[in-house]
N, C-alpha and C positions, 0 to 999 in steps of 0.2 A: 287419652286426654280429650274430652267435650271442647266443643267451639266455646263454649262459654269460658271452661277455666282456662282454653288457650288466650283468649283476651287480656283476661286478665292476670294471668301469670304473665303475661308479655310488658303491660303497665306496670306493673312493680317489680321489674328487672328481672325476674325468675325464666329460669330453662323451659322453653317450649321445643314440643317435635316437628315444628315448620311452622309458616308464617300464616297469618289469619288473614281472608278474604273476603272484603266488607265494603265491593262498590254502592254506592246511594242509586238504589231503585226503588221507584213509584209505577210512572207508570208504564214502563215495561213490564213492573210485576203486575200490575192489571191485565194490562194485550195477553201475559203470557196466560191469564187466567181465563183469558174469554171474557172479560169487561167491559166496559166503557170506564174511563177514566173518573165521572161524576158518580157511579156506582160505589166506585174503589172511596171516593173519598166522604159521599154521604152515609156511609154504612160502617162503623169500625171492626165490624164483627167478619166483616167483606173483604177488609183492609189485611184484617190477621190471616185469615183464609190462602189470600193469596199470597202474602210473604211467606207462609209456611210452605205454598207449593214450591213459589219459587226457590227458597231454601233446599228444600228437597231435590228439586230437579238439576239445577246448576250447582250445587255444592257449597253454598256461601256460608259463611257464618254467623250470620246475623240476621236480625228479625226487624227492619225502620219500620218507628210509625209517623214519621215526618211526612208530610202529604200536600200543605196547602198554607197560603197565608193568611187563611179568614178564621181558627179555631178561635183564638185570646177576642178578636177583633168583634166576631158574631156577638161572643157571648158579655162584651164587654156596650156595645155600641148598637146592635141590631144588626139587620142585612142591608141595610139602605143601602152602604158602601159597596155590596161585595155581587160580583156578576156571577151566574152561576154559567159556563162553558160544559157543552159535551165532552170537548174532548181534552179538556184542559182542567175540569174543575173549576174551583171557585177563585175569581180575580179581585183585584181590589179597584174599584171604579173611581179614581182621583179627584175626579167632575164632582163627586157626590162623597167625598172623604168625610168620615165622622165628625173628626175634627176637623172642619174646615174652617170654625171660630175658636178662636184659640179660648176664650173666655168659658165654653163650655168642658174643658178639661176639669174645671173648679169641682164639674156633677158628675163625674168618670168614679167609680168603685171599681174595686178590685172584685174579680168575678168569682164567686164560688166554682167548685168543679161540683155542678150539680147534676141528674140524673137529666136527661132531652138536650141537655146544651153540647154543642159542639167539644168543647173541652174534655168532656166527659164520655165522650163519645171514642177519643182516642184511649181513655182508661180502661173503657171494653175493651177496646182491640190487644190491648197489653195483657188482660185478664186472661182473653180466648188464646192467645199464646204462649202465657205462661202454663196452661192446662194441658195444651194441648206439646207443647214442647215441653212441658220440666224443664227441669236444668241443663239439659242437652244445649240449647243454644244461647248466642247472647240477645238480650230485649232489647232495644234503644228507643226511649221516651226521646220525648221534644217538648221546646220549649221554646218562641220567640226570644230572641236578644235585644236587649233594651232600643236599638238605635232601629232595626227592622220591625219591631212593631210602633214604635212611634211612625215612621213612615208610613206602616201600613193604616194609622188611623189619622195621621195627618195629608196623607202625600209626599212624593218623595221630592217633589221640585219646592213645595212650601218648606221644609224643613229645612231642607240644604240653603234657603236665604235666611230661616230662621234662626242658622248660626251667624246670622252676623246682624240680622234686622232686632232679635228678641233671645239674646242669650239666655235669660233669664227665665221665659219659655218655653226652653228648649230645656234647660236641666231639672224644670216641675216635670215636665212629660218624661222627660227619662228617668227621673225616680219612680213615677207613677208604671214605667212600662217595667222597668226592673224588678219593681213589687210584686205585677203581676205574674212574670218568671221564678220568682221566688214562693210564692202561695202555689203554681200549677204543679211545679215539681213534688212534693209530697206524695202527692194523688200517685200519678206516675209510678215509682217505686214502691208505695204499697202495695199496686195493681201489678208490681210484678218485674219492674222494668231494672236492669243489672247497670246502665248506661243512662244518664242524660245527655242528649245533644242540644246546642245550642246555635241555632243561625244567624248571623246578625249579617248578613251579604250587603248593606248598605251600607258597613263599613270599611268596602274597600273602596267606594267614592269620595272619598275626606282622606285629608292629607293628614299627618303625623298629630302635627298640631293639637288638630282640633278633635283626633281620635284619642291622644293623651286626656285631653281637657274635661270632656264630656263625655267617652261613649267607654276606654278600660279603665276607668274606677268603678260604673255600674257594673262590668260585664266580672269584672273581679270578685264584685258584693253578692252577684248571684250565683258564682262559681262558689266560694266560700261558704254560701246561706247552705248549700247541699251538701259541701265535706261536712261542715258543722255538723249537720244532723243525719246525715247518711256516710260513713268515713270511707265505708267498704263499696259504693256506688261509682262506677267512673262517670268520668266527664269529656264531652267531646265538643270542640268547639268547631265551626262550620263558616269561613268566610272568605265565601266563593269571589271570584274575579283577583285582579291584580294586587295583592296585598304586599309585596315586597317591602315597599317603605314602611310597612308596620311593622317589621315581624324584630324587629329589637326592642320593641314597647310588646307586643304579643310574647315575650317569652315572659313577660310577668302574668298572663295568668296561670291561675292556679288550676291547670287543666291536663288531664291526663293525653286526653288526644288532640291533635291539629291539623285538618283536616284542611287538604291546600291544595288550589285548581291549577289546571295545569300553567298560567301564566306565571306563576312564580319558577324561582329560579331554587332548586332544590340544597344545592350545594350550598348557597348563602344562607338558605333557612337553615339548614343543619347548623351552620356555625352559630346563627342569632340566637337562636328559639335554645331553652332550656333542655340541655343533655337530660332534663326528668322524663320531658315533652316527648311522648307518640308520636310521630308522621305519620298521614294515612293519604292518600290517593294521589293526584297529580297528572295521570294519566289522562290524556286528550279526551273528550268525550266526543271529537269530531272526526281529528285525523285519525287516531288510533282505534275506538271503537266503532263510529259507524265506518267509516271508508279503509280502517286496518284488515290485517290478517289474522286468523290465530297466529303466525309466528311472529309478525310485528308487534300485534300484542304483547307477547311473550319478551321478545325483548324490550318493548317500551317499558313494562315493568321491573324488567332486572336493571335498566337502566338508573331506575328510582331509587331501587332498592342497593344499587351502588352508591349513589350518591347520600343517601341516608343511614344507611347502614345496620345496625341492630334493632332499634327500634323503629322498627317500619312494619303497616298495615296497608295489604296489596287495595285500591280503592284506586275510583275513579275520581276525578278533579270536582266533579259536581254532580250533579242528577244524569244519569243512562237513559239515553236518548229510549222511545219505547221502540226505535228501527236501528237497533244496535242487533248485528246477525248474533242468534242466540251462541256462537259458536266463540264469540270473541270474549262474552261473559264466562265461558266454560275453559279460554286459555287463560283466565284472571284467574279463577280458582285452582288450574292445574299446577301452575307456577306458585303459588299458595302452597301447596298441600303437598308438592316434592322439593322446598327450598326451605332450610331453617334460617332463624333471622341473621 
């Protein structure tokens, strides 16, 4: 059985031979490459390069092309906003936020995935991967979440008053950023990708309320816009920090995976989130992988994998640190690959 149809036998309840192992690395898969960080993420072709190695050498099953929060953002707005870091890639610079007048949202298009644009840039990287892997592994495109790429071209302290100063503002820009998640993904899965991920990590700052109101009706419409037109495509949703008090509204989307950092409390998500709903990570990216053991490792995820129980994907809570000892990624995978689910 391929990592690839382990994934997705695992998503549509079907028998797999052990569990699939699918921590979120960037840029440790650069360091492990011999990169700089700004390499890995101005280059897609760089990008696929090194997830392949990494793949190869630690055992993972998966291939992210998640990397940065300026792709939607560049090619929607320019660079004004976006800082480029050595060793951190490209930031969002709030001082200088796209939208920092809300009235210029009126001139905002939806961005084609065209050939020099950043967007498009991740479509190589999916391409070089899917050639270079076939169907051996699983792909995972991305795609900003409506409520994280608003932030990204507004700011995140402007937006968070703009639920209460400009509601009305706030649900044009999140139609407008949802659209854009719905027009990138296409691209993506022709290029090859078996998986969309989707981050919206700004939504575990807002409370129930206002994450019902505004941010999972978009996040539902562009979950739906992809089954619609891609049925056999998974989906993986991504929203890292403390999301506890969502996860009874989060069992309404319509997503194959749920990918949850370590402050949440596993056992309660199991009950909340939809018996359909994947679990995938949770594991400490601090205690457990940079200052754990391989055998702490080892048990921080059977831990997980207790409390979740069949449908579970061995993963980290968030992005792996790039000084995570390569030894602690290799007790992720090992625990993977001798445990059925």
């Amino acid at each position: 059985m391929t990592p690839r149809e382990r994934i997705h036998r695992l998503c549509r309840g079907n028998e797999v031979d052990h569990l699939s192992a699918q921590p979120m690395v960037m840029m440790m898969a650069a360091r492990h490459f011999g990169i700089s960080f700004i390499d890995y993420t101005r280059d897609g072709l760089v990008m696929a390069d090194a997830q392949l190695k990494f793949a190869e050498d630690f055992g993972v099953d998966v291939l992210l092309t998640c990397s940065d929060p300026a792709r939607e953002v560049v090619d929607i707005a320019g660079e004004g906003s976006v800082v480029w870091l050595e060793d951190q890639g490209p930031v969002i610079d709030e001082e200088h936020a796209a939208l920092a007048n809300p009235e210029d949202l009126i001139g905002f298009r939806v961005p084609g995935v065209e050939p020099g644009g950043r967007m498009h840039d991740r479509v190589r990287a999916i391409e070089r991967m899917r050639l270079t892997a076939g169907n051996h592994l699983s792909i995972v495109g991305w795609v900003e979440g409506p409520l994280a790429l608003a932030q990204e071209l507004r700011g995140l302290n402007r937006i968070m008053t703009d639920f209460f100063d400009d509601p009305k503002f706030v649900e044009d820009l999140l139609d407008f950023t949802s659209e854009v998640a719905i027009a990138y993904a296409p691209a993506q899965v022709e290029a090859g990708a078996d998986t969309i991920g989707m981050s919206d990590a700004a939504a575990s700052l807002i409370g129930p309320a206002l994450y019902e109101r505004f941010v999972l009706p978009r996040q539902i419409r562009v979950l739906r816009s992809i089954k619609s037109r891609f049925p056999e495509v998974l989906t993986r949703v991504h929203m890292c920090g403390d999301t506890n008090p969502l996860l009874h509204l989060m069992a309404q989307l319509p997503t194959d995976i749920v990918e949850l950092d370590f402050p949440v409390d596993l056992t309660d998500a199991r009950r909340k989130l939809s018996p359909q709903q994947v679990i995938s990570g949770n594991v400490s990216t601090v205690t457990e992988l940079i200052h754990g053991t391989p055998d702490s490792v080892s048990q921080a995820v059977a831990k997980c994998h207790a409390k979740v129980g069949p449908k579970f994907i061995v993963g980290s809570g968030c992005e792996v640190s790039p000084f995570t000892p390569p030894e602690n990624i290799r007790a992720m995978a090992s625990y993977a690959q001798e445990h059925q689910p």
